[in-house]
C-alpha positions as CSV (number, residue, x, y, z in Angstrom):
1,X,14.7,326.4,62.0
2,X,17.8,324.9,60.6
3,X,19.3,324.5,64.2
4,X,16.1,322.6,65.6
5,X,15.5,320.2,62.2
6,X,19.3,319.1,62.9
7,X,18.4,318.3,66.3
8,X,15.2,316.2,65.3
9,X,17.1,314.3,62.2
10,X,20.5,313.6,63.9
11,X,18.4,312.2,67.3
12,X,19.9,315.3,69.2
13,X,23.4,314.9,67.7
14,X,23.4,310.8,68.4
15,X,24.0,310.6,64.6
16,X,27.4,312.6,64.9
17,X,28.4,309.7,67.4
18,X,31.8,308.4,65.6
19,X,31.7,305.0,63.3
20,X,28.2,303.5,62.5
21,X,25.7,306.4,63.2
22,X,22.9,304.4,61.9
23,X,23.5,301.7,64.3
24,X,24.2,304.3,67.7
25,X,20.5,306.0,66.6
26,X,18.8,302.7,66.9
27,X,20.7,301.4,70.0
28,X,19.9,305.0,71.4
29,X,15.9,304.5,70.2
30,X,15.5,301.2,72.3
31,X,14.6,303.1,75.8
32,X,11.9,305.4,73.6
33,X,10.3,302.2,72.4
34,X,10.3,300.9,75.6
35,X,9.0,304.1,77.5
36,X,6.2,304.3,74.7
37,X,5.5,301.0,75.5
38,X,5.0,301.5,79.1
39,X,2.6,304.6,78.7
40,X,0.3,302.4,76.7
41,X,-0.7,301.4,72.6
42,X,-2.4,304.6,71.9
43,X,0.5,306.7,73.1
44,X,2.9,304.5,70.9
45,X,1.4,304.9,68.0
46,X,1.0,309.0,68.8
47,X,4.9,308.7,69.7
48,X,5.6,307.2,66.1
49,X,3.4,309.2,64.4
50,X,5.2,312.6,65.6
51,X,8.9,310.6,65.3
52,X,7.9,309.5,61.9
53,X,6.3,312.9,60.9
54,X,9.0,314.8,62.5
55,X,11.2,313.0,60.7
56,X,10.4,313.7,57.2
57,X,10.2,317.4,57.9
58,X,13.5,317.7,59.7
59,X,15.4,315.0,57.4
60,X,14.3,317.3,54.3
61,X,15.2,320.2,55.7
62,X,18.5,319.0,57.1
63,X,19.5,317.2,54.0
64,X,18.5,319.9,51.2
65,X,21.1,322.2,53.6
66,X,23.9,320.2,53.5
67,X,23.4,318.8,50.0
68,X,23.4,315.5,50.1
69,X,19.6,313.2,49.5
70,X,20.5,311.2,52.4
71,X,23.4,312.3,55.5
72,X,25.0,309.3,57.6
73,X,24.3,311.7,60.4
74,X,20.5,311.4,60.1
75,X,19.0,309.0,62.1
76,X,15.8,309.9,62.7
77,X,14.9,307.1,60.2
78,X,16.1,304.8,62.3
79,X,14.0,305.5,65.6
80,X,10.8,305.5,63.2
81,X,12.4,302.2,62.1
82,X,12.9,300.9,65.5
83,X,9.7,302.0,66.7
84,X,8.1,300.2,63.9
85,X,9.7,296.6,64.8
86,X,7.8,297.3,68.5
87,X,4.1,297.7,67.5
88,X,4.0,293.8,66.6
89,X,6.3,292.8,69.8
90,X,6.5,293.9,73.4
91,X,9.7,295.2,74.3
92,X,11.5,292.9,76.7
93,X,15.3,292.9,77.0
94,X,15.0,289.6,74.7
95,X,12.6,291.4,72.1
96,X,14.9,295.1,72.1
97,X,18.0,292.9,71.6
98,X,16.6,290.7,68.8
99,X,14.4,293.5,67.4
100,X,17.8,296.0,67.4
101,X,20.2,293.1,65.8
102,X,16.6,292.1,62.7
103,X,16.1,295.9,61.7
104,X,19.8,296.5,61.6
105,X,20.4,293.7,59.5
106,X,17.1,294.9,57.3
107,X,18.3,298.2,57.1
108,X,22.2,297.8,56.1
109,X,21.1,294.5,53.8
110,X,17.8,296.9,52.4
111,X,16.4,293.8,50.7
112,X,13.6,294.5,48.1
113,X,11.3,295.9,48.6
114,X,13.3,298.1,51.0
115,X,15.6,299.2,48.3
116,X,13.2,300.5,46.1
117,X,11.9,303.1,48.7
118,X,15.4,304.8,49.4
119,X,15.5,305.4,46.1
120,X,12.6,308.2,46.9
121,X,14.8,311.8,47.5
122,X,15.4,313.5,51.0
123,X,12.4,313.2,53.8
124,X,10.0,310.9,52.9
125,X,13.0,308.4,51.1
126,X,14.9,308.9,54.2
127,X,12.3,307.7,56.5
128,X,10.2,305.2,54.5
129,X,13.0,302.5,53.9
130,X,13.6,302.5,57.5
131,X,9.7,301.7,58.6
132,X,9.7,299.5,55.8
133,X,12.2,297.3,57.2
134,X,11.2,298.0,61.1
135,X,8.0,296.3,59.4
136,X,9.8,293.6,58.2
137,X,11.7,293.0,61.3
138,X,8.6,293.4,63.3
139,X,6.7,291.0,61.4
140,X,9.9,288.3,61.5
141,X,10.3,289.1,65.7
142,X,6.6,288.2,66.2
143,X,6.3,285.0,63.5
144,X,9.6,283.7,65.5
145,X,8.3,284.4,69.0
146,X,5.0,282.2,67.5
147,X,6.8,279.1,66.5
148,X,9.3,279.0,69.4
149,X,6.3,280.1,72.2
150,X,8.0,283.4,73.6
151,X,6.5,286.1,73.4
């Protein structure tokens, strides 16, 4: 069980990438968002409902093994987050770019109330912040896309 929650939580091994992990699991979550995208809204949302419940279960698992609340290497969090940011933008190269470079600022920045959700231990902390701020990023993508007519 150990061997498969690692695979799920480090994005099968994408979080052991060298420098930034958090950064090479959303970059590596941008074609998923875009194949979701292309088999349609309802299979999107299934797609971040199993990422996002996957997640928690394999990001607790993971982290109570190696002792720490919340490992570099787990970056399931961030193709939940990623995900997020493309239910309230289609995913063009534009979009993918723009919506990879908002979350990751979100994410590293973790302005309230983003902050106050990693503070929740292990699965569900792990994973929350991270929709949280694919919300945020989401929500800013599609109210800039509105003023400047793209989109």
């Amino acid at each position: 069980m150990f061997v498969f929650a690692k695979l799920v939580a480090t994005y099968l091994y994408v979080g052991f990438l060298p420098k930034m992990p958090g950064t090479w699991g959303s970059i590596f979550a941008l074609p998923l968002a875009w194949f979701l995208y292309k088999l349609g809204t309802t299979t999107y949302w299934v797609g971040l409902l199993i990422v996002t419940l996957l997640g928690i279960w394999a990001s607790g698992v993971y982290s109570k093994s190696v002792g720490n609340e919340d490992p570099d290497e787990v970056v399931i969090d961030e193709v939940a987050g990623i995900l997020t940011v493309f239910l309230f933008v289609k995913p063009t190269l534009l979009s993918l770019v723009l919506g990879l470079i908002l979350f990751r600022v979100i994410d590293i920045l973790k302005p309230p109330p983003v902050n106050w959700l990693e503070k929740i231990p292990y699965g569900v902390g792990i994973m929350i912040d991270d929709l949280l701020a694919g919300v945020l990023a989401g929500v800013i993508l599609f109210a800039v896309g509105r003023i400047f007519g793209v989109g």
